[in-house]
N, C-alpha and C positions, 0 to 999 in steps of 0.2 A: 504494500500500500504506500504509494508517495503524499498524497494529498486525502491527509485523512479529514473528515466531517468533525463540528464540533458537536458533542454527544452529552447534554445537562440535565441530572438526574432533578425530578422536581417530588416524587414519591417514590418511596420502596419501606411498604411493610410487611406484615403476613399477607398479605391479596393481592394487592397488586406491584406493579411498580411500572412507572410514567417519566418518559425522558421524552424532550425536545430535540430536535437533529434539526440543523443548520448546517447547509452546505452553499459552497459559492461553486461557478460554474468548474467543473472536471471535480470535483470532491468527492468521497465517499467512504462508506462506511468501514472498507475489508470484509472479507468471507467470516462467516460468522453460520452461526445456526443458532433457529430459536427453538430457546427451552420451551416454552409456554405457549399456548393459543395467544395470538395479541391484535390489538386492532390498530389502524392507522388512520390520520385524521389531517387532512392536507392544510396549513396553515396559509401557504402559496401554493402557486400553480405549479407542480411536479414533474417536471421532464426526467423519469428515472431510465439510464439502461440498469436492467437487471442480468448481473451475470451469475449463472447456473450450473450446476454441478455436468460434466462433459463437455466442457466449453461452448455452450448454450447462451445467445443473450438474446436480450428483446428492451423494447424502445416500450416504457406504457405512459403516458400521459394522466395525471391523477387534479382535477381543479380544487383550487381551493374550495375548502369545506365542505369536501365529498369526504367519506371514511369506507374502508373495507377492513374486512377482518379476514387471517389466516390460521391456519392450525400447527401446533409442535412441529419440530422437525424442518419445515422450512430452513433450504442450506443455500446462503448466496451472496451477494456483494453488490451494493446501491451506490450507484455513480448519476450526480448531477449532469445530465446530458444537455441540459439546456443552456442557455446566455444569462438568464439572472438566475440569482440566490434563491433557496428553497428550502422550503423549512415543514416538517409536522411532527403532530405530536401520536408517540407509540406507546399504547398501554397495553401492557402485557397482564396474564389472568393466571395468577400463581394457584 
């Protein structure tokens, strides 16, 4: 990872735990996998590549204050594809 995202925890107790991701444009998160079912909630407008396990990516587009939810396991790495800054907020379901 050259251009990591910055990642601010805002809660983590026994339920959940809620961090804010801020990226400027090329940023991103590193390969990671989520422990927990967690939901995402577009702060700005989200030009992500997601890159995927077998060197698999894809372009998704997420507008501000749309939200989706994923399930455990989830294995990948979030790169700001677009020209401006992006930001949401991920709540994970311990």
């Amino acid at each position: 990872m050259t251009h990591p995202c910055t990642a601010t925890p805002l809660i983590d107790d026994a339920r959940t735990r809620v961090t804010r991701f801020e990226f400027t444009p090329g940023q991103e998160t590193g390969w990671h996998v989520h422990d927990y079912d967690y939901v995402i909630t577009a702060l700005t407008d989200c030009h992500m590549r997601l890159e995927e396990p077998g060197g698999e990516s894809r372009d998704v587009t997420v507008p501000a204050g749309a939200a989706y939810r994923r399930d455990a396991g989830v294995e990948h790495n979030v790169i700001n594809a677009g020209d401006a800054p992006m930001s949401f907020i991920e709540v994970e379901l311990k």
